[in-house]
C-alpha positions, 0 to 999 in steps of 0.5 A: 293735797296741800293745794287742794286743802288751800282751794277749799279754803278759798272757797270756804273764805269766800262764804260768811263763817258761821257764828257757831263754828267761832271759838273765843277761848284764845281770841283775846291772846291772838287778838293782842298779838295781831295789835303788836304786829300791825300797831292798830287793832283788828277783828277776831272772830267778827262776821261783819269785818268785811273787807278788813283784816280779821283773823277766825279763830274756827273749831275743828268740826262742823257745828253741831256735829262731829266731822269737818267741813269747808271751814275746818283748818287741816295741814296746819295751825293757821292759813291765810287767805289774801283774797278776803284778808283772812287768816283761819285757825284751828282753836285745838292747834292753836291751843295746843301751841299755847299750853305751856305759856298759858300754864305759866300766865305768859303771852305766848311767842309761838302764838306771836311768832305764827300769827306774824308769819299768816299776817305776812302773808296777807301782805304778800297777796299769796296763800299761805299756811304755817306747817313743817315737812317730814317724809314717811319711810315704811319699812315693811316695804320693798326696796324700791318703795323705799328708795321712791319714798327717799327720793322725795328729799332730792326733788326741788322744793315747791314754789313759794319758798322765798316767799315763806322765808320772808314770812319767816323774817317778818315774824322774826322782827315782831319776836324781836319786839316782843323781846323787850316786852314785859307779857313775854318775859318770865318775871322772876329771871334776869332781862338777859336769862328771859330773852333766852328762854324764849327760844326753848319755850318756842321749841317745847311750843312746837312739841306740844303742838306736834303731839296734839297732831297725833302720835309721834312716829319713831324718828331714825335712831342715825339722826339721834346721835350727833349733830356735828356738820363734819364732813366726816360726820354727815357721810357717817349720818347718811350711811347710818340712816339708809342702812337703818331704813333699808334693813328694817322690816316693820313700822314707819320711819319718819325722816324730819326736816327734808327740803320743802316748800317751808324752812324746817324747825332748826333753820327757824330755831337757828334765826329765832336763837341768834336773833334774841341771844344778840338781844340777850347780851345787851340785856341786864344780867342781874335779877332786881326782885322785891325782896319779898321774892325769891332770889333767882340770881343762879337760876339766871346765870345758869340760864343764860349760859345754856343760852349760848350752848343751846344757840350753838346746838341749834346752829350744829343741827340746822348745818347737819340737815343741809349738808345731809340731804345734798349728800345722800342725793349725790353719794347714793340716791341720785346714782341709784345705790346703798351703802355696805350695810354689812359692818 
C-alpha cells in the first residue's frame, strides 16, 4: 500500500498542481522553515517553479469536491519526491502538527524538524515520506491470526531505513540550529528551560497530529506499566503483552513502535532530548525579563530539572522497545508458542 501511495504521487507530481487545491494558511510558517534549512528561499505553493525546489502545501480533497484524488497526500504528513524536487503536504496534517505552537505564537519545531527530513530526502534522490509504524492486533480473531498479526514485528524492516536515519540526522542538525533561535524559544523561560521544552513540545506535536488522523486505538495496557530496559523487566513485558492479546476477545489492540522502515517516536525523541539537553547546559539558566514582566524564575528551574528526568524517560523507553521486540521473536514468536497465561 505504501508504494503504491509513493507511485500515485509520482505520477501525480509529474502533472502541474492546480491553484484551487493550494492552501497558503501555513505556507509562510513552512516557508521560513525550509529558509532555515537551505540558507536561501524557496517556493511554496508556486506552479511556475519548475524545476527548482518547491514545497506544495495541498488540501485533502479534490477541488470543489469532497473526495480525494491524485494529489492528495495519504500515509503521512509530507511526501517528497526527488524526481520533480517537490515536497507535498496535506494542509489538515500539517495544521494538526502546529496547533499547540501556533496557539502560543511559536514557530513550530515539529513543522521544522518534518520539513527538514522531506528536504533531506530531495537531497538523497529517494522517495520518502515522514510517517511512524504500529501493528493492528484484532482480538476477536482466532489464535493463529493473531500470531500472523505478531509476527510482522520479526520481519526484517523494509528497504530504506538507513536512508530515513539519515534523514533523521539532518533534521536533527537544523533542530539543533533552531535552538539558539529566539521564534523557537518560550520567551518568558530561562535560554536553559526553553531549550528543554522543545522536546516535550514536539512530542504533544505528535499527539495532536495523531488525533487529527483518527481515533486512537487502545494501546496494551503491559506496555503502560514500566519502561525499565531490565532483562527482567523486558520477558516480564512480553509475557504481559501476549497473555493480554491472546486472552482477549474483542476490539483491536494497537502495538506502537514495531520495527519498520522508519525509526520509531522514542528512537527519535531520544535523539531530539539528548541533542538539545547538551545544547541546554551550556545555555543561561537565569530569566533576565523586563521587570514589567512576571518572574518566571521557579517555573524555569523546575523546568529544566524534568528536562533532564524526561531525557532519562525517553532513553529507558527507546531501550525498552529494542530489546522488546527481539525477545518475543526469539522466546515465543519465532519458536511457535505462548507463554503460561495461567498466573
Amino acid at each position: 500500500m505504501r508504494y503504491a501511495l509513493l507511485l500515485l504521487f509520482a505520477c501525480a507530481a509529474s502533472a502541474q498542481t492546480p491553484a484551487c487545491r493550494f492552501d497558503d494558511s501555513l505556507a509562510a510558517e513552512v516557508r521560513n522553515a525550509a529558509t532555515l534549512v537551505l540558507g536561501e528561499p524557496i517556493a511554496v505553493n508556486a506552479q511556475e517553479a519548475s524545476g527548482t525546489i518547491r514545497i506544495e502545501i495541498v488540501r485533502d480533497a479534490a477541488c470543489g469536491k469532497k473526495t480525494p484524488d491524485q494529489w492528495t497526500v495519504a500515509g503521512g504528513v509530507c511526501l517528497a519526491n526527488p524526481e520533480t524536487r517537490t515536497v507535498r503536504c496535506s494542509a489538515n496534517a500539517l495544521s494538526a502538527l502546529t496547533t499547540l505552537d501556533r496557539r502560543a505564537k511559536r514557530a513550530s519545531p515539529a513543522l521544522l524538524y518534518v520539513i527538514a527530513h522531506e528536504l533531506a530526502h530531495l537531497e538523497q534522490k529517494k522517495a520518502g515520506a515522514f510517517t511512524g509504524s504500529m501493528a493492528m492486533i484484532a482480538l476477536a480473531s482466532s489464535e493463529e491470526a493473531k500470531w500472523r498479526a505478531l509476527r510482522r514485528v520479526c520481519e526484517e524492516p523494509p528497504a530504506g531505513r538507513e536512508l530515513e536515519e539519515a534523514a533523521d540526522q539532518a533534521a536533527l542538525k537544523v533542530l539543533q540550529r533552531a535552538a539558539d533561535r529566539k521564534e523557537y524559544r518560550d520567551p518568558l523561560l530561562s535560554p536553559r528551560a526553553a531549550v528543554y521544552t522543545i522536546t516535550d513540545r514536539l512530542r504533544l506535536a505528535a499527539h495532536e497530529l495523531a488525533q487529527f488522523e483518527g481515533p486512537s486505538m487502545p494501546r496494551p495496557a503491559a506496555l503502560e506499566e514500566t519502561f525499565e530496559p531490565t532483562p527482567e523487566s523486558v520477558a516480564r513485558t512480553a509475557r504481559l503483552l501476549l497473555c493480554e492479546i491472546r486472552n482477549g476477545k474483542k476490539g483491536v489492540l494497537a502495538l506502537p513502535n514495531v520495527p519498520g522502515s522508519h525509526p520509531d517516536e522514542p528512537t527519535r525523541l531520544f535523539a531530539i532530548a539528548t541533542v538539545l539537553r547538551e545544547r541546554a547546559r551550556e545555555l543561561p539558566s537565569k530569566n533576565d525579563l523586563p521587570p514589567e514582566l512576571p518572574d518566571l524564575q521557579p517555573v524555569s528551574d523546575v523546568v529544566s530539572s524534568l528536562g533532564d528526568i524526561t531525557a532519562v524517560m525517553h532513553r529507558q523507553e527507546k531501550e525498552l522497545y529494542e530489546q522488546l521486540w527481539p525477545h518475543l521473536c526469539e522466546t515465543w514468536l519465532n519458536p511457535q508458542r505462548w507463554p503460561d497465561c495461567s498466573e
